[in-house]
N, C-alpha and C positions, 0 to 999 in steps of 0.2 A: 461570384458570391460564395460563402460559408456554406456547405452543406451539414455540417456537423459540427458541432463543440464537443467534446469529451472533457470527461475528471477522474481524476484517481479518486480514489475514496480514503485509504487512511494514512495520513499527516498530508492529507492536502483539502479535504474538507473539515477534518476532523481530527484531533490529536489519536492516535496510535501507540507511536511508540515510546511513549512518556508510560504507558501501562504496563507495556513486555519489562521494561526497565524497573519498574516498582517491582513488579514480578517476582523478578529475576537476583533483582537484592533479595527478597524472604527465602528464595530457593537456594541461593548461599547461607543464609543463615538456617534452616533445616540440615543442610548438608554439612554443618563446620565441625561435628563431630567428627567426620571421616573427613574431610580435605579443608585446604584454605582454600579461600574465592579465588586466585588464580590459577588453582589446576581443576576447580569444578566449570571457569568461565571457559576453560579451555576444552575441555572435554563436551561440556555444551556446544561449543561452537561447532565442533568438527565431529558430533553428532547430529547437530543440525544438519549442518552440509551434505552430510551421508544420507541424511533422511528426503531431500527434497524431493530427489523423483519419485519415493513411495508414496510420501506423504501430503507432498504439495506446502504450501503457504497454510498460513491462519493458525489458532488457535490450539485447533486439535490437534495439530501437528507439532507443534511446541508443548504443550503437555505430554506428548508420547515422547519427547526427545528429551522431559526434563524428565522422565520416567525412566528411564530407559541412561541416562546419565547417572541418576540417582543408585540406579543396582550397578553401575560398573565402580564407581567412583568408591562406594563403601563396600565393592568386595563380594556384594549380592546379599549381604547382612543388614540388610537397610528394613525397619518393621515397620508392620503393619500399618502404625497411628503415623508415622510420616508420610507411607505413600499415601494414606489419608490427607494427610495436609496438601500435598504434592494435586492430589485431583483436585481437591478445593481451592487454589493456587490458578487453575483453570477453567475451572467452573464460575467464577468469581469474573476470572476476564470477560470469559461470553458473555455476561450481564452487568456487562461496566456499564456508565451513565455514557452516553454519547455527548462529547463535548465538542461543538462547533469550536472550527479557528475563525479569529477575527477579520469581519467583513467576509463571508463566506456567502450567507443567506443577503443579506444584501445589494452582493453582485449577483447570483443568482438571480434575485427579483428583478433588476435590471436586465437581462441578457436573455430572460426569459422571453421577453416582450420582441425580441427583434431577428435570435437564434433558437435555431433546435438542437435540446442539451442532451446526452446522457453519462452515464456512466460506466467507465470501464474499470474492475477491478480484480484483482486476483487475492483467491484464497479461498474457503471452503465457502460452499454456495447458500449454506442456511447461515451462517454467520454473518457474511454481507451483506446476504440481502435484509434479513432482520436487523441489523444497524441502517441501510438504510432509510427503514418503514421508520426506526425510532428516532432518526435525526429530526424526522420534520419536513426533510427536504424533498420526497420522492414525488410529489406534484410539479419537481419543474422538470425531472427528465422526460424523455419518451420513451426512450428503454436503461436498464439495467444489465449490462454484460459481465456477470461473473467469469475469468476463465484462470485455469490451473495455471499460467503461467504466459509473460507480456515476449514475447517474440515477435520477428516479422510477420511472419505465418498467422500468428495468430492473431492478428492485428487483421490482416488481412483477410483471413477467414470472417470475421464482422462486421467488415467494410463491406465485403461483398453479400455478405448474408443482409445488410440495412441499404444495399444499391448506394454507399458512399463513395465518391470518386475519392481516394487520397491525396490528388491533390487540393480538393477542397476542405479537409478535415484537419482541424487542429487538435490537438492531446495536451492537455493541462496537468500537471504532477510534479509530485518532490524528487522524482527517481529520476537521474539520468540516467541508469542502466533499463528501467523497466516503462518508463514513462517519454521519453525523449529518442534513445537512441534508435529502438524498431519502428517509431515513427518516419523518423528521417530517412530511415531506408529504404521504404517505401513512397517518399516526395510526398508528404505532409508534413505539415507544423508542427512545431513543438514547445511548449511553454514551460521552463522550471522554476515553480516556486519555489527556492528550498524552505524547507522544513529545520526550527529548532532542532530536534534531534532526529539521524535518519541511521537503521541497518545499515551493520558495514557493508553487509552481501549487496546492497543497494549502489554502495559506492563505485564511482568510475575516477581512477589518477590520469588519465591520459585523454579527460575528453578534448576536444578540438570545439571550442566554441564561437570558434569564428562561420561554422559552417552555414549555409542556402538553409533558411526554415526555422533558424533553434531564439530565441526569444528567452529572456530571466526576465525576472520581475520581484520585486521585494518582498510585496503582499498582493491577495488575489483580489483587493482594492483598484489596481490598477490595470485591471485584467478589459475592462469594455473599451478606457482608450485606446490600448494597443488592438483590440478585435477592429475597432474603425477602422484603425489605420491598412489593417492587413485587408478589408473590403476591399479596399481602392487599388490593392498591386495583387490580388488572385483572383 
C-alpha cells in the first residue's frame, strides 16, 4: 500500500512561474536605462545563483537579487523612485491571485477519498504556506512541509519525522532536479508533470529516464489511474 502522496506546490498545483517571468520583463524595462535585457538577464541570473544559500528559494529572495542586480548593473546610480518600483515588483508577487492548473482540485477531490496527501514545497515559509490557505486546497492535505531546499536528506528528514517508509511514498512535481531526482535516491516514486514553463536552475540535461520508480504524465488528470496501477506492484 501507498503510505503517502506528496505535491510540489508551484507549477505543479498552481501556475508559478508564469509570474517570475512577468516580473522579470518590467525589471528589464526599469533597468534599460542602464543595460539591455541581456546583460541585466545575465547578471540576474548569476546573482541569483550566488544568493541561494543565503537566501533560499521564494519571493524575497528574488526581490533582494533583483535589488541588488539593479545597484550593480547601473553602477550604484540607480534612484530612489526605482528601487521603489523594484520593491513594488515584489510585493505585488506575494499577493498574486493563486491560479490553479487544470484538473488539479479535481484529482485532488478524488485521491482524497482513498490516500493520505500533503504537501512538500520549498521556499520561504509564510509565502507558501499563505498561497496554500489561498488556493483552496489545504483541506485535502495532512500536513504542509515547507523546507529551504529538496535534497535526499531533506526528503528524508520528513519521511522520518511523518514515520513514512520511502518506499511506499510517491512525490509529484514539475522539477526533475528537485522533485524526482532525491526521491529516487532514496527508493520512492516519483511522478513529473512537466510544467509550461519551468526555472532553468530546475533543469536536468542528462536525466536517465528509464530508471526503477520515475513515472511522466501529461496532466495531473491522469495522476489516480497510474496511483492504481502502482497499489498492485508496492
Amino acid at each position: 500500500m501507498l503510505e503517502m502522496i506528496a505535491f510540489d506546490a508551484d507549477d505543479t498545483l498552481w501556475h508559478n512561474e508564469v509570474h517570475y517571468r512577468d516580473t522579470q520583463a518590467q525589471f528589464l524595462h526599469i533597468l534599460s536605462p542602464w543595460a539591455k535585457p541581456e546583460r541585466v538577464n545575465a547578471v540576474l541570473n548569476e546573482i541569483e545563483m550566488g544568493n541561494l544559500a543565503l537566501y533560499g528559494y521564494g519571493v524575497k529572495a528574488f526581490t533582494l537579487s533583483m535589488l541588488e542586480t539593479a545597484v550593480k548593473v547601473s553602477g550604484a546610480r540607480i534612484e530612489g523612485e526605482a528601487v521603489g518600483q523594484i520593491l513594488a515588483l515584489g510585493r505585488d508577487m506575494l499577493q498574486q491571485e493563486v491560479t490553479l492548473l487544470p484538473g488539479v482540485e479535481e484529482t485532488l477531490n478524488i485521491l482524497a477519498n482513498d490516500y493520505p496527501l500533503m504537501v512538500i514545497t520549498k521556499g520561504d515559509i509564510l509565502d507558501q504556506t499563505n498561497k496554500v490557505k489561498r488556493s483552496g486546497l489545504e483541506h485535502y492535505f495532512r500536513r504542509v512541509e515547507v523546507v529551504s531546499d529538496k535534497t535526499p536528506l531533506t526528503y528524508q528528514e520528513v519521511l522520518s519525522k511523518n514515520q513514512i517508509d520511502p518506499a511506499r511514498f510517491v512525490m509529484v512535481g514539475n522539477s526533475i532536479r528537485s522533485d524526482v531526482l532525491p526521491v529516487l535516491a532514496l527508493g520512492g516514486s516519483a511522478v513529473h508533470i512537466p510544467a509550461d514553463t519551468t526555472w532553468e536552475h530546475e533543469m536536468v540535461s542528462d536525466f536517465d529516464d528509464a530508471q526503477d520508480g520515475f513515472y511522466t504524465l501529461n496532466t495531473m488528470k491522469e495522476l489516480p489511474e497510474l496511483l492504481t496501477r502502482l497499489v498492485s506492484t508496492i
